[in-house]
MIFI-758892 format. One line per 2 residues: number of its first residue (from 1); their letters; for each residue x, y, z of C-alpha. Coordinates in Angstrom, 1 decimal. Layout:
REM residues N
NUM	a	X:Y:Z; ...
***
This chain:
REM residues 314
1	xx	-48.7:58.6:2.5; -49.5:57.1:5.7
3	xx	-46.5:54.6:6.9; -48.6:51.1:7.3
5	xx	-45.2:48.8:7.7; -43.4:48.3:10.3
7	xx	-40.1:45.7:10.7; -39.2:45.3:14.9
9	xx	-36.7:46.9:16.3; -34.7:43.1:16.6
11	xx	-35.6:39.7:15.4; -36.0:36.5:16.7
13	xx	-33.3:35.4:18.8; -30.4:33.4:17.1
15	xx	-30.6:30.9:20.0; -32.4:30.0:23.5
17	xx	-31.7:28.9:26.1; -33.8:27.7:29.4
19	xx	-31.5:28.5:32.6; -32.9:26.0:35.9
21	xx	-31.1:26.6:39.2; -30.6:25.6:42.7
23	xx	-32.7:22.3:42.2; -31.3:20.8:45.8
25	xx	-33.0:17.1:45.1; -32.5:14.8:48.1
27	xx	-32.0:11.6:48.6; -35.2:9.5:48.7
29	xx	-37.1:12.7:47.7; -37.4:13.6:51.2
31	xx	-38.8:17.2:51.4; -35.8:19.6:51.9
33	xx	-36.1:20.9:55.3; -39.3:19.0:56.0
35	xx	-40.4:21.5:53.7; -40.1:21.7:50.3
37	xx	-41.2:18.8:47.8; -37.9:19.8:45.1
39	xx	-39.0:17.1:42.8; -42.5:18.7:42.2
41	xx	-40.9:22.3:42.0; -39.1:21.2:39.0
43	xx	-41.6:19.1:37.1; -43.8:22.4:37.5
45	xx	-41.1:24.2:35.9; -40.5:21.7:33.3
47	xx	-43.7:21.7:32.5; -44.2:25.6:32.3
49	xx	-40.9:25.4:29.9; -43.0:23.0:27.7
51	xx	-46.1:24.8:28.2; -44.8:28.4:26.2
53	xx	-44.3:26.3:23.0; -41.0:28.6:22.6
55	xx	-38.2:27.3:20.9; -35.7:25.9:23.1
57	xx	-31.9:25.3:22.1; -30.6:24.1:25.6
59	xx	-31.1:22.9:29.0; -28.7:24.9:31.5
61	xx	-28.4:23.9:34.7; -26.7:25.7:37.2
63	xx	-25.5:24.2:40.3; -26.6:22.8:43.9
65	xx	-29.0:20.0:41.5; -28.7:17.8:45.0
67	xx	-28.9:19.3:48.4; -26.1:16.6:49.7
69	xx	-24.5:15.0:46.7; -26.3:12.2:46.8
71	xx	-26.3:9.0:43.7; -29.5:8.3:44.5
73	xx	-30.9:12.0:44.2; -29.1:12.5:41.1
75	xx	-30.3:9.7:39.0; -33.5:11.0:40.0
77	xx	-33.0:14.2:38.7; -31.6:13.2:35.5
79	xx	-35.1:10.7:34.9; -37.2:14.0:35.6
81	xx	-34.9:16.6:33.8; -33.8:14.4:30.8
83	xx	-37.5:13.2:29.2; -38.5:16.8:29.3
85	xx	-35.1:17.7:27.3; -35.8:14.5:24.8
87	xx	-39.3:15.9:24.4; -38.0:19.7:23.5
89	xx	-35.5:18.0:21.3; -32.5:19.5:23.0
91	xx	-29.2:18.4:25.3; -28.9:19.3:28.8
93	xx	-26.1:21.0:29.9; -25.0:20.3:33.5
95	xx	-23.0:22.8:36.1; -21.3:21.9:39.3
97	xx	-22.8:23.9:42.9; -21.4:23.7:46.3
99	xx	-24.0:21.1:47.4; -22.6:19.0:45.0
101	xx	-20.3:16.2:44.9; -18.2:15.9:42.3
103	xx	-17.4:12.1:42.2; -21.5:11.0:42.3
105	xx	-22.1:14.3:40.1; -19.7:12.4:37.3
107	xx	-21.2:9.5:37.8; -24.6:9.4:37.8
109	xx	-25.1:12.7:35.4; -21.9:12.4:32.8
111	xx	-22.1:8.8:33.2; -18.2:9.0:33.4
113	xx	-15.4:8.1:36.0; -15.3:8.9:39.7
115	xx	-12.6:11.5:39.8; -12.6:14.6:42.1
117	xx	-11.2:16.9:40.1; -13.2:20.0:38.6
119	xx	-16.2:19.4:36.6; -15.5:21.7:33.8
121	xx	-16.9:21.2:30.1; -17.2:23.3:27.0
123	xx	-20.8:22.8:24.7; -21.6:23.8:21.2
125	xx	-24.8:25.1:20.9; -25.3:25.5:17.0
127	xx	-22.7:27.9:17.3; -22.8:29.2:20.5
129	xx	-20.5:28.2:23.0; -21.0:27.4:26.7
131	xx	-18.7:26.8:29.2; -19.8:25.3:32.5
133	xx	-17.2:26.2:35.1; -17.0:24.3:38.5
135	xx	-16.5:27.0:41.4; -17.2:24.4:44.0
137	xx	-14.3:23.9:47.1; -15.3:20.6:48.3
139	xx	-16.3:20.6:51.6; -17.2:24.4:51.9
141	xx	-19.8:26.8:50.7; -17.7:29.6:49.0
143	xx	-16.2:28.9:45.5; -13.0:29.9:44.0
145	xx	-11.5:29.4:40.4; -8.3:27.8:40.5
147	xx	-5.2:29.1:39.2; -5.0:26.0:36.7
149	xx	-9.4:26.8:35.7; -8.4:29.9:35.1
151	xx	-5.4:29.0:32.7; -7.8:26.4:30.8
153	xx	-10.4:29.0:30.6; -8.4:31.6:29.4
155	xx	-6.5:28.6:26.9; -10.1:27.9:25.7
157	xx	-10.9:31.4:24.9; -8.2:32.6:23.1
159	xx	-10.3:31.3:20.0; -13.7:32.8:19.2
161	xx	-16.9:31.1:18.7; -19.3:31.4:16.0
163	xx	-21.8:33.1:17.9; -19.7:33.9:21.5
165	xx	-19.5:32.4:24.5; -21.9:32.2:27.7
167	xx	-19.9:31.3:31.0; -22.1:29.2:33.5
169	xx	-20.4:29.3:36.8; -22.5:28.4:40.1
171	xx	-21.1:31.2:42.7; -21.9:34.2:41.0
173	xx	-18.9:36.9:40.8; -21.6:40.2:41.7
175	xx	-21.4:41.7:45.4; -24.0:40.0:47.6
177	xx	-27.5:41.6:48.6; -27.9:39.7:51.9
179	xx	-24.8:40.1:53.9; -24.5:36.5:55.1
181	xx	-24.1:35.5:51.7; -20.3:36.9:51.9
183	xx	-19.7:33.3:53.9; -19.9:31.6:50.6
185	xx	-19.3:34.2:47.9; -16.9:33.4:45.2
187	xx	-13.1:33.9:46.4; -10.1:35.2:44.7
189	xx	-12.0:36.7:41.2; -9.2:38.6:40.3
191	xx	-8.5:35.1:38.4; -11.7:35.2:36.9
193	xx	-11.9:38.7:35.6; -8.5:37.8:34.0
195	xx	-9.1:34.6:32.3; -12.5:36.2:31.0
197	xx	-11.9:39.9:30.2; -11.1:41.1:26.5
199	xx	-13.0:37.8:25.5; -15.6:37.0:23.4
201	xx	-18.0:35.7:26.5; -21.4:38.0:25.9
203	xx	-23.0:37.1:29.4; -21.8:35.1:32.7
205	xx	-24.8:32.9:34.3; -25.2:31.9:38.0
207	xx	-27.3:30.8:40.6; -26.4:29.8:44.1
209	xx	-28.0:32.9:46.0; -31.6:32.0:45.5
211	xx	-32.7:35.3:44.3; -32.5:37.4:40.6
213	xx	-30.0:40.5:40.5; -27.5:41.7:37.7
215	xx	-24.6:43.8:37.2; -21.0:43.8:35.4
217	xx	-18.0:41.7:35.9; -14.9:42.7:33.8
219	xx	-17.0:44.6:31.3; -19.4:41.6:31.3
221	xx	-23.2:41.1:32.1; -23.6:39.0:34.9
223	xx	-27.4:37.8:36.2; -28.4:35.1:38.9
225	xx	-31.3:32.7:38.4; -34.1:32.1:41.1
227	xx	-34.0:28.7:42.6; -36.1:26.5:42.0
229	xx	-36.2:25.0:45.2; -36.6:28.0:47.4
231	xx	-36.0:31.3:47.6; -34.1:33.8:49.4
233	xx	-36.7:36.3:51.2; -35.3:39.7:50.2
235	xx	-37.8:41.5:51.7; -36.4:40.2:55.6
237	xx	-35.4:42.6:57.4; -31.6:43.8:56.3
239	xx	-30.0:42.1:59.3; -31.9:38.5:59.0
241	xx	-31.6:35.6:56.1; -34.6:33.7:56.0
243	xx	-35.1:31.0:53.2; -39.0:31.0:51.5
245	xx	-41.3:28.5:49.8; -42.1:30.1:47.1
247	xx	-40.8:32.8:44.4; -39.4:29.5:42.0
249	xx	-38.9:29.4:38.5; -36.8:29.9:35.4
251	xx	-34.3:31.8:33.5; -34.7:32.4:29.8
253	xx	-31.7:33.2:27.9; -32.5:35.0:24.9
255	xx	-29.3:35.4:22.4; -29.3:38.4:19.8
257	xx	-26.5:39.1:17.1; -25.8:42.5:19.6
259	xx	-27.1:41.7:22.9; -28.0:38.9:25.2
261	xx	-31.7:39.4:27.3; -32.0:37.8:30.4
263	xx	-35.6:36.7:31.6; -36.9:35.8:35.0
265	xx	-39.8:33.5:34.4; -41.8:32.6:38.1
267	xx	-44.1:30.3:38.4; -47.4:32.1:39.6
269	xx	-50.0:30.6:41.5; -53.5:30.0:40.2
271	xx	-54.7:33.8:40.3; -56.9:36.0:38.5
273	xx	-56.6:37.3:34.9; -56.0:40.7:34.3
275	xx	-57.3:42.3:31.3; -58.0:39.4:28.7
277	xx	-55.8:36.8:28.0; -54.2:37.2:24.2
279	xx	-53.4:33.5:22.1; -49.8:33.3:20.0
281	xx	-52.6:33.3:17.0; -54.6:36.5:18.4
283	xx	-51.0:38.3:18.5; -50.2:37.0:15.0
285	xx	-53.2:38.7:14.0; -52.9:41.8:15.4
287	xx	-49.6:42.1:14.7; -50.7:42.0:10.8
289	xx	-53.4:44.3:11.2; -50.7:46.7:12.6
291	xx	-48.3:46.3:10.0; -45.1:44.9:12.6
293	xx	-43.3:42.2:11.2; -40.4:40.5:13.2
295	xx	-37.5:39.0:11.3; -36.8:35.3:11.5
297	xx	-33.0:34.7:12.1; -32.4:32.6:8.5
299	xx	-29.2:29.7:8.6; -27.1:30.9:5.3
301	xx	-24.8:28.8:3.0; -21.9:29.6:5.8
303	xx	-23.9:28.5:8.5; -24.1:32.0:10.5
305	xx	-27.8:33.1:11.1; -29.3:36.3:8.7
307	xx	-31.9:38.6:9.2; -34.6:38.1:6.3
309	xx	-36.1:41.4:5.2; -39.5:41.0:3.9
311	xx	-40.6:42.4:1.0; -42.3:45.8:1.4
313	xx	-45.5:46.5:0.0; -47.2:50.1:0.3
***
């Protein structure tokens, strides 16, 4: 008998989540570098998040959101960012960069008192945890985690979540692709690797260097996200840095019961189609007529997410 059924290798992810980096809004929405309009950037992206229809648990994002800490920029960040989250039905989770200040960052995004200290918070994502980690040194471009982070990071850890943890953390703690990027790398990881290693963190999310790269940090996946602002031209000649208009876009975090995928969505211009353009209903179809069904992740009595096995018919 021929085999006409097929179940997908994985199902749906268990949760999703929309990573936004390197935003850099200024104050009066004055282009960045006479350049760059940041403010339309991210509605474009926002929109494009909106636009997939895909189901959305949070709003992460990671670091520089003003180019020079300004109230004025931030407020105007949260009216563009938070009416897109309202309208996916999800909360936004906010991480501290070296552009920002942490005193107007309290303020005008957490809506809570002017302190300098770190801007460090834990989220439950239906399960999932996420820790936003501030690796910004006031004044300076490099990051660090303090000794005290690192002892709260660890304290927090030493109890497992439902579904693991995510650790969003501006500076990313990878080796640099473009050497002048060593100026504000993230110091002193050692604390890092031992806060985090041996935990139940799955993935460690940054942004900070304006381009997408990957790799392993104390047995952990790390990946940066593209900025949304502007990116880092990697194709300049090895010896030069040389910031770009263009490449933006978003992260999509896609969490599994084994894995976590990481996604780099850009933003392409207007250009031509190639081959023919296929509607979520078109794929439904032909997805029937080939006999693949994906599982749905399905909540149980206990709350955990289960894989539901459809019947098989022959």
């Amino acid at each position: 008998m021929t085999e006409t059924f097929r179940i997908a290798e994985y199902p749906r992810p268990t949760h999703t989540l929309v990573q936004i980096s390197d935003t850099h809004f200024t104050a009066d929405s004055v282009p960045l570098h006479g350049v760059v309009d940041c403010e339309q950037k991210l509605t474009e992206v926002l929109a494009a998040v909106a636009g997939t229809g895909t189901p959305v648990d949070a709003l992460l994002l990671t670091g520089d959101l003003t180019d020079a800490g300004d109230p004025g920029a931030y407020r105007r960040l949260r009216e563009v960012v938070e009416p897109a989250a309202a309208a996916l039905g999800v909360p936004v989770l906010w991480t501290m960069g070296n552009h920002d200040e942490r005193a107007a960052f309290r303020v005008n995004l957490l809506d809570a008192a002017p302190t300098a200290e770190p801007v460090d918070a834990v989220h439950d994502v239906n399960g999932l945890r996420v820790i936003c980690l501030d690796s910004s040194i006031p004044g300076e471009s490099r990051g660090e985690v303090t000794a005290g982070q690192a002892q709260w990071l660890a304290d927090e850890l030493s109890t497992p979540a439902e579904h693991g943890t995510i650790l969003s953390i501006h500076h990313p703690p990878l080796p640099v692709t473009v050497e002048r990027a060593v100026l504000w790398e993230l110091c002193d990881q050692w604390r890092l690797a031992d806060a985090v290693r041996g935990t139940d963190v799955r993935s460690i999310v940054s942004g900070h260097v304006h381009y997408t790269s990957s790799g392993m940090f104390a047995g952990i996946p790390v990946s940066t996200a593209t900025a949304v602002a502007y990116s880092a031209d990697l194709s300049a000649p090895a010896d030069a840095h040389r910031g770009a208009d263009g490449g933006g876009g978003y992260t999509l975090i896609a969490v599994y019961d084994d894995t976590i995928v990481h996604t780099a969505v850009p933003l392409l211009a207007p250009c031509a189609t190639v081959g023919s353009m296929h509607t979520r209903d078109d794929i439904a179809a032909e997805l029937d007529r080939e006999g693949v069904h994906i599982r749905e992740q399905v909540p149980a009595r206990d709350g955990r997410m289960h894989r539901s096995l459809p019947h098989r018919s022959t």
